[in-house]
SERO-4910 file (N, C-alpha, C, O; in steps of 0.05 Angstrom, whole numbers):
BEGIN
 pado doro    nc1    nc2    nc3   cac1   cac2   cac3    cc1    cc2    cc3    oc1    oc2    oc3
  Unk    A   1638    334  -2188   1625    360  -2185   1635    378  -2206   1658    387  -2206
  Unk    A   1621    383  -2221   1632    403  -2243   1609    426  -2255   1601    429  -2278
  Unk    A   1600    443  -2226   1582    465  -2228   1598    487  -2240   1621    492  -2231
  Unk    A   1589    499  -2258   1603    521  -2267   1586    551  -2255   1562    556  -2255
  Unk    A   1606    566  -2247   1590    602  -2241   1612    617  -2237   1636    613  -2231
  Unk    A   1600    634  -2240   1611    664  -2251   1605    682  -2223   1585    680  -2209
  Unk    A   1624    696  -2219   1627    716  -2206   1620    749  -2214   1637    758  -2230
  Unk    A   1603    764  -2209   1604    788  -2214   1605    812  -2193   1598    812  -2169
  Unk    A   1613    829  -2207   1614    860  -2182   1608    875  -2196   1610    868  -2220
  Unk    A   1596    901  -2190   1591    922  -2205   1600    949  -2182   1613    943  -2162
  Unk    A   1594    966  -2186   1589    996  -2170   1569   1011  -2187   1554   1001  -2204
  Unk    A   1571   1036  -2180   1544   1055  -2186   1551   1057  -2224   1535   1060  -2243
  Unk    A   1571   1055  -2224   1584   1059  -2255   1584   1033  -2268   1602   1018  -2260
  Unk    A   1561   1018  -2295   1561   1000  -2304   1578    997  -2330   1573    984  -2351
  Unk    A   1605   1015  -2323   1626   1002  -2341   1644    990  -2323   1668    985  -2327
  Unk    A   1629    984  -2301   1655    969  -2284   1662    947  -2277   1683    937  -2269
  Unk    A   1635    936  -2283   1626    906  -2281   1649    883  -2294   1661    878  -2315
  Unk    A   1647    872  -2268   1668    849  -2275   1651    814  -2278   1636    805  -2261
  Unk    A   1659    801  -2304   1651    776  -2298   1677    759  -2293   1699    765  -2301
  Unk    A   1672    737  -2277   1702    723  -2287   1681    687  -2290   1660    683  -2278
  Unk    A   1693    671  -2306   1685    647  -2304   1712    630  -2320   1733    640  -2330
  Unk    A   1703    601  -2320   1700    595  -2298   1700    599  -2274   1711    620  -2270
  Unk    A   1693    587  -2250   1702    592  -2224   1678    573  -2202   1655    577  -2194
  Unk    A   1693    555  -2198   1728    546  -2193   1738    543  -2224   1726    537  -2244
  Unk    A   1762    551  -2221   1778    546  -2243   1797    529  -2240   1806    528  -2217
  Unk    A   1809    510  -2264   1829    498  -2264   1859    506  -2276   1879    508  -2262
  Unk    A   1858    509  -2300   1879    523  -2323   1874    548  -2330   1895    561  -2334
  Unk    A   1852    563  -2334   1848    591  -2344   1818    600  -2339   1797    587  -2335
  Unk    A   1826    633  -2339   1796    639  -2333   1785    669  -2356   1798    688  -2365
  Unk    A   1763    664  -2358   1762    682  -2380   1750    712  -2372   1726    709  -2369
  Unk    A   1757    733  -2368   1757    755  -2356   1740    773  -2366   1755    786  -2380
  Unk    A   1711    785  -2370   1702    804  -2384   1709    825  -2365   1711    822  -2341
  Unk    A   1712    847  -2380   1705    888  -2361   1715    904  -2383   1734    902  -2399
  Unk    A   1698    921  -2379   1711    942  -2396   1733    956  -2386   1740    964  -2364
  Unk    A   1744    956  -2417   1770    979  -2408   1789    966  -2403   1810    976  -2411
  Unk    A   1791    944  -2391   1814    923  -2378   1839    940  -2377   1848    938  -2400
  Unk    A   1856    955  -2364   1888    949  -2374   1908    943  -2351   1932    947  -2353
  Unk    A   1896    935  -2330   1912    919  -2306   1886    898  -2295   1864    900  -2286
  Unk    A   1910    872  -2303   1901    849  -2284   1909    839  -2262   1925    820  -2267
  Unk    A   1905    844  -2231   1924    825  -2213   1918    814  -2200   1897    822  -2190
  Unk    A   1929    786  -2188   1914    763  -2172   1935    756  -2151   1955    742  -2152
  Unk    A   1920    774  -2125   1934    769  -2095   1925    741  -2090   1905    730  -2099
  Unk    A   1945    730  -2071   1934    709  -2059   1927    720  -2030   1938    742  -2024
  Unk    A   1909    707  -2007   1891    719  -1991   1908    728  -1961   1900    732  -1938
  Unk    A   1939    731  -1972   1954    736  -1959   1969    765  -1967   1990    775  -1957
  Unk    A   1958    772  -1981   1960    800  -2000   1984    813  -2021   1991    834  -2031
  Unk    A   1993    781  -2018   2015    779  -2036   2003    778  -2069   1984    768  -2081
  Unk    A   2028    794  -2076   2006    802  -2109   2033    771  -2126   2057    767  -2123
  Unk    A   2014    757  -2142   2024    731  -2148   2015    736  -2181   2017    714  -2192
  Unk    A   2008    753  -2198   2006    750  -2226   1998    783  -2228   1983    794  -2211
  Unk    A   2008    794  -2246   2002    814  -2259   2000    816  -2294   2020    807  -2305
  Unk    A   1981    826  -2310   1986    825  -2334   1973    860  -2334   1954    869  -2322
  Unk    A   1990    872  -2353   1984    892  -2368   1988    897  -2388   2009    888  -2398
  Unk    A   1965    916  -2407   1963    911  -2433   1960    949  -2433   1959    966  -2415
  Unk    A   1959    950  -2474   1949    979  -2468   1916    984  -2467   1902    963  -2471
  Unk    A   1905   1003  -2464   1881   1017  -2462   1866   1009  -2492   1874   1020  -2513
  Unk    A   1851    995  -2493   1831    987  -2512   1806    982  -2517   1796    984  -2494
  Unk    A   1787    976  -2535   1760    973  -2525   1758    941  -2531   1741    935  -2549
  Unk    A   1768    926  -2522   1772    904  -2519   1768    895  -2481   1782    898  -2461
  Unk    A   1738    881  -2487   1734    869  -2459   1743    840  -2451   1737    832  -2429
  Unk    A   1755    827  -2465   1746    801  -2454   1772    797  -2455   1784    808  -2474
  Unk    A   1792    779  -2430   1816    766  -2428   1818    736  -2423   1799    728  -2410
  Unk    A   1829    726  -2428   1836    700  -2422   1858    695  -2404   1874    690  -2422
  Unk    A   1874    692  -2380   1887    685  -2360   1893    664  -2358   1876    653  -2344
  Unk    A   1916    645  -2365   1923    623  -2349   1933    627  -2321   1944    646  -2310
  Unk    A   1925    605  -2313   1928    598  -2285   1948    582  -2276   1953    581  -2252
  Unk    A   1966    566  -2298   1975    547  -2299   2002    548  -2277   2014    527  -2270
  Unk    A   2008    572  -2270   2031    573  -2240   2018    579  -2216   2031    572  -2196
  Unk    A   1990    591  -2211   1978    581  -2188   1973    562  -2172   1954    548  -2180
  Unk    A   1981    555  -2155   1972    528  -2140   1941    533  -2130   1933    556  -2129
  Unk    A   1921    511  -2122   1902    514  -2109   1900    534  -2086   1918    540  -2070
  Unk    A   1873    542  -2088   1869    564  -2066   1850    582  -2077   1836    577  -2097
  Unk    A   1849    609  -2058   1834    638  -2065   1854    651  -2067   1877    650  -2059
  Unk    A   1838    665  -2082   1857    691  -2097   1832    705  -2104   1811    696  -2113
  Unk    A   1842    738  -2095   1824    757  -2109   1842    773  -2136   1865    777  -2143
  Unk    A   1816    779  -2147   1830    792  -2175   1825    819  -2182   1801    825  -2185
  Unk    A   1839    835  -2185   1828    874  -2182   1848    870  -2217   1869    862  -2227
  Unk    A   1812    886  -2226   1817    893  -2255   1815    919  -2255   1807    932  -2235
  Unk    A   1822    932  -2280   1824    963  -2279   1843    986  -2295   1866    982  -2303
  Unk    A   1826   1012  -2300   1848   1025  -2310   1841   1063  -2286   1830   1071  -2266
  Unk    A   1855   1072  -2307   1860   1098  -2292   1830   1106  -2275   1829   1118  -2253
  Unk    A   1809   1098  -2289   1788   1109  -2278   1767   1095  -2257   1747   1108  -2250
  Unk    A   1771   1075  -2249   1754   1049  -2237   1772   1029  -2230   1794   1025  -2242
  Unk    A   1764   1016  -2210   1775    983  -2201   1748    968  -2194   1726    976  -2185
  Unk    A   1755    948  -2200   1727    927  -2197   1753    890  -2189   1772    878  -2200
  Unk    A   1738    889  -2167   1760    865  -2143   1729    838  -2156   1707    843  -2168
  Unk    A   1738    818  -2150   1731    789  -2152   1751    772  -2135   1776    772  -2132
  Unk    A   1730    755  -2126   1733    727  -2113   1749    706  -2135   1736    700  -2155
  Unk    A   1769    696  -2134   1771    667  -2154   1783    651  -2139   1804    653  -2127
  Unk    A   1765    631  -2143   1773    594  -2128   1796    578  -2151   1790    578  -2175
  Unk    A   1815    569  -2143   1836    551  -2164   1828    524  -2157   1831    517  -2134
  Unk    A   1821    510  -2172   1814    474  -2154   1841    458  -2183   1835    454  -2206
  Unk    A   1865    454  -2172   1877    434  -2190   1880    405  -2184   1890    391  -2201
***
């Protein structure tokens, strides 16, 4: 089985929009949103298990390894001072 899709969210504000794909993911996932400058991925126990922060740029797109995740869900809240935008991500290793 190797369907690929993408996850999206938006709100009333379409700089908020989040894509993430793959998903399911195995090793990494590639992150579009504007603005990006906090990435974090709770596991569904609300334990926060990865954080990356960067500075404030107009640079949308991230790349994430996964590679210390074990299988599972995990949600991912991207964001900076002005917006948060949450996603679903499946890990299949």
């Amino acid at each position: 089985f190797s369907e690929t899709r993408s996850f999206t969210t938006a709100s009333d504000d379409d700089n908020s929009t989040l894509f993430i794909y793959p998903n399911p993911a195995q090793n990494q996932v590639t992150i579009h949103s504007l603005g990006m400058e906090t990435v974090q991925v709770f596991n569904l126990h609300g334990q926060l298990v990865m954080q990356v922060t960067r500075p404030a740029t107009d640079a949308s797109v991230m790349v994430l390894s996964l590679g210390s995740l074990p299988s599972g869900l995990y949600l991912v809240v991207v964001g900076n001072n002005d917006y948060r935008a949450t996603a679903m991500l499946s890990v299949v290793k």
